[in-house]
Structure formats: structure tokens, C-alpha cells
C-alpha angles and dihedrals in degrees: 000000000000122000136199127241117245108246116262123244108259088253115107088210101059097042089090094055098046104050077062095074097017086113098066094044093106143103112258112216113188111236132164117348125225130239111270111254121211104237128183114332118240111240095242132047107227138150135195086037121117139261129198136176112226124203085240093073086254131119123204126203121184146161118011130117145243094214098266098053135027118205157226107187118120114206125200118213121205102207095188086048100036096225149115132244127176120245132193108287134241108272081243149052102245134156130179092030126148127245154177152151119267122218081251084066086241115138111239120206112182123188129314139150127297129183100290093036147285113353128210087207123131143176150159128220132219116214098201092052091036083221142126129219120191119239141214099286122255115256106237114024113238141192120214106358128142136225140209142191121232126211093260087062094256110138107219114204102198123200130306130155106318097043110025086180113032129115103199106178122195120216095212082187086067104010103237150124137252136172120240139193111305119246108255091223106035112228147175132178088044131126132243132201127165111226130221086259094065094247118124117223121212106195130190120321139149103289089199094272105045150352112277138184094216112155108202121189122208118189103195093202092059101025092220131122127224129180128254132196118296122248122248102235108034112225149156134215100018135127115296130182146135132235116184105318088336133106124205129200121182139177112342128144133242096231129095091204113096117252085006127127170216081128120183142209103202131129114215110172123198118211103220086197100068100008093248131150124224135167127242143194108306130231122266082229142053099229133156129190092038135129137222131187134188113252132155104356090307141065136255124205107189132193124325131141136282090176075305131081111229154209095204131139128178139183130218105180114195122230121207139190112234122216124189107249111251122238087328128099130182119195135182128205137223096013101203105055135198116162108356131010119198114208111208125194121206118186110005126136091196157080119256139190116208130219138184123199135174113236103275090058111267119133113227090171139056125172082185132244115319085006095136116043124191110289094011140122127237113194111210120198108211102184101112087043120101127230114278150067126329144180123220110199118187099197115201122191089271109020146050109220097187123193128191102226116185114211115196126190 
């Protein structure tokens, strides 16, 4: 279809720049979803390990089990060449650890079991120097949490067996522990996103009794939890991701034993916007204690168990309907950016909060809530930022406008 381009500032300097990325100011609707497709195998079958997009185009899965070994490996996934390479492994066996990516791009494994018990052992990764460093150990050692970075860079571990309740948040600036507010239903084998809201979603889980479909809801600025709609179908250690507003949870099992069923294969996604449950394409398997991660416009969901552990990665793109944006522009100058990228808004009536995430979904920039009003300027420093793709979304009360912004070193 043809789309038109997005109009150009009224600044001779900057109309070069902008006809560059033109063509992603626009506002991006979900429409129809395609099949999954079964891309490169992994090396190694695991489940309970970890996978994380990173902005380099690159996933990295580490650590899990197959119930005779636990492992250290770490595999690197090319997503624009579909293959595997090795990477230095974690210092450590571990299996049913959290993790996450920190706003530093740096890849954050906290805690787990190895083969005597729960660890307080923790580490990040560098992808440019393919090495770990260990890090201060958690508090209290957990099994299957999961962790989540908030928009101020603090990593938050909630829950898993050990400490059903507990929020334990790392300060990667200092490295250093605090405790945070407890979880009202206590949880492990759940899944946790942070939303382009800022808000941080717990969903499902084992609370220590049963499976539930619980969805919490932690907002880091006010350190409070509120309560979201339930899922459908109730489940623990499956694939959990965001793309955009959405979360997605796929697969999982309804069973707190390890390699043991009923396993499932079924997509519900949760709007973050207006707290509303949907279904989605489901999985050509039925697979419980995988991951997925958000990489590239689509979602991987990588290894896990049906009574077998397993090597497996599949694909879901996502294919979206594009409308022209109307009577409001963003642009973004220069683009590409080294040092300092300026969002301009031309004919907007509104208030509008801005945003900045890297491609699989993680927000590593707030301008804060009404920071951007109709007509205006918004001046961004990216020297903390890394090299790499981004995504600038100016949110309204009613609408997402998303622009692809390149930064280069």
C-alpha cells in the first residue's frame, strides 16, 4: 500500500534527516497474526533457562536443565540470519533463575537453583566483551522468579519459591539490594513485562497451592499493586513477553512438578491500555517451562518441556495494518543520532507522554507523563544510550504514534 510521508519540519537543515525515517512516523493498529513458523534449532534441549533480546538483533539463552543436567552454556541466537552460535557460559550450573536487560544493555541473571539448592548468585553479561561478572548476592535465594527493569533502571526479582512474596530490586548504578513492597498474592513461575506505561505486570504463576491466572500490577513510582484482569486459562512457567501494550502468554502447564503436564499451546494477550484479554494464534505444540522474548517485529518462543525437553524455536510475526497519522506529525532529527535527538510534534491538541524502547519491547527512556504538548519540542540526551534501534512512541490518551530512531557511536 502506499504511504504517505510524514511532513517535514519547516528547517531546511533537518529535511534531509527526516525524509530518512518519514516512513515510521506513523501510528501502528494490530490486525490479523500470522501462523508461527519453526526457525533454527538451539544445540541443546532446556527448560526453566532464560531468554533475552537483546537491541543488537541477538537473543541469548543460558543456564536450564533437561532433568539429567543442568547447565551453563550460554547460545546466541541471529535472528536476520536464523542460527546459533556459543557464548561464554554462566560461571555456574543454574537452572529456574530470573533475568532481564538493564537500561546499560547489559543481561542480568539473579539467583536459581544449582545442583546442591537455591543460589544467591548473580551476574550480568556484555555482549561486546562475551563475558560475566558476578554480582552482590541476592538476599533471600529464589526458584523461579522473575524480574523486571523499571524505567529508572532498578531491576525488580518478584517472588518464587523461597520468598513467595518478596520484591527484592537490584540498583545496577551501586550494585546493591533493597527490599521493596511485598506481592499481595505470593507467586512463582509467573511472568513479568513492563509496559509502556511504566507499570510492571505479574501474570499467573503457582501461588504455593495452586496455578492461578492472577494478573498484579506494580507501579515503581508509587510503589503500590493493583489488580488486572484474570487469564482465561490459569497457568505457570510458560512464554511471556510484550509487544507494544500487549502481553503475550503462551504455552505453560498447570502443574508445579517439573516435566509434568497438562501442558498447553494457547496465546492469550492482555492490552495493557484498557486491561482486556484476547486470544491469539496458538502454538504448533503443546510446551510448558519455555521462554519467549520480543525481537525484530515478531516473538520467539525458545525450548521448554512437553514431557521432553526440547531445542525448539518458533516465530509468530506480527502483521499490522498501517494508518497515516491524522493532523499529527512526529518527527525526529538528526536520524540518525549520536549524541542528542530532538521529537517535534506538529499538530497536536494534546498532552503527550514519551517513551523510548529498545526493539523487544523494554523501555530504557521516560520523559514522564504530559511531557510533550501539540506544536512543541522535546529535546532527548542519548549519551548514556548504546548503539542500535529504537522505537520513540508519543502515547496520547487515545493513540500510540511510533518512530524507528537509529542511534550510532
Amino acid at each position: 500500500m502506499d504511504v504517505p510521508l510524514a511532513k517535514p519540519l519547516k528547517t531546511r537543515k533537518m529535511k534531509k534527516s527526516l525524509l530518512v525515517t518519514a516512513l515510521f512516523n506513523l501510528v501502528f493498529c494490530f490486525s490479523a497474526f500470522s501462523q508461527w513458523n519453526t526457525m533454527a534449532s538451539m544445540l541443546t534441549g532446556r527448560g526453566q533457562h532464560a531468554a533475552i533480546a537483546h537491541p543488537n538483533g541477538k537473543v541469548y539463552v543460558w543456564g536450564g536443565y533437561d532433568l539429567t543436567n543442568t547447565f551453563s552454556s550460554l547460545e546466541i541466537y541471529d535472528q536476520a540470519s536464523n542460527s546459533w552460535s556459543a557464548g561464554a557460559p554462566l560461571p555456574t550450573v543454574s537452572r529456574g533463575f530470573a533475568s532481564a536487560l538493564g537500561l546499560d544493555s547489559m543481561i542480568y541473571s539473579f539467583s536459581g537453583v544449582d545442583l546442591s539448592g537455591t543460589i544467591t548468585s548473580c551476574y550480568k553479561y556484555n555482549v561486546t566483551t562475551n563475558s560475566w561478572t558476578t554480582l552482590a548476592p541476592i538476599p533471600t535465594p529464589v526458584w523461579e522468579s522473575a524480574a523486571a527493569t523499571a524505567p529508572n533502571g532498578d531491576i525488580f526479582v518478584f517472588g518464587g519459591e523461597g520468598g513467595l512474596t518478596l520484591t527484592q530490586i537490584y540498583h545496577p548504578s551501586s550494585d546493591t539490594w533493597t527490599a521493596g513492597t511485598p506481592i499481595p498474592v505470593g507467586v512463582e513461575m509467573e511472568g513479568a513485562v513492563t509496559a509502556p506505561n511504566g507499570k510492571i505486570y505479574l501474570v499467573g504463576g503457582y501461588d504455593g497451592g495452586s496455578v492461578i491466572g492472577n494478573v498484579q500490577i506494580y507501579d515503581p513510582a508509587l510503589t503500590t499493586w493493583s489488580a488486572g484482569a484474570t487469564m482465561t486459562t490459569p497457568r505457570n512457567q510458560f512464554a511471556c513477553t510484550i509487544h507494544n501494550t500487549s502481553i503475550y502468554t503462551i504455552g505453560g502447564k498447570n502443574s508445579y512438578s517439573n516435566n509434568s503436564g497438562p501442558f498447553y499451546n494457547n496465546v492469550e494477550i492482555y492490552n495493557t491500555t484498557n486491561g482486556i484479554w484476547s486470544t491469539g494464534t496458538a502454538l504448533p505444540v503443546l510446551i510448558g517451562e519455555t521462554k519467549a522474548c520480543t525481537i525484530n517485529g515478531g516473538i520467539n518462543v525458545i525450548g521448554g518441556t512437553d514431557n521432553a525437553y526440547q531445542n525448539t524455536n518458533y516465530r509468530l510475526d506480527i502483521n499490522v495494518g498501517i494508518q497515516e497519522i491524522e493532523n499529527v506529525n512526529v518527527n525526529l532529527f538528526p536520524n540518525p543520532a549520536k549524541d542528542v535527538v530532538f521529537i517535534n510534534l506538529e499538530g497536536g491538541n494534546q498532552n503527550y507522554d514519551v517513551n523510548i524502547y529498545t526493539l523487544d519491547g523494554k523501555m530504557v527512556y521516560s520523559a514522564g507523563e504530559k511531557a510533550l504538548t501539540g506544536s512543541s519540542s522535546l529535546q532527548v540526551d542519548l549519551g548514556n544510550f548504546a548503539e542500535g534501534v529504537y522505537v520513540i512512541s508519543v502515547i496520547s490518551n487515545k493513540q500510540v504514534y511510533n518512530s524507528k530512531l537509529v542511534i550510532t557511536k
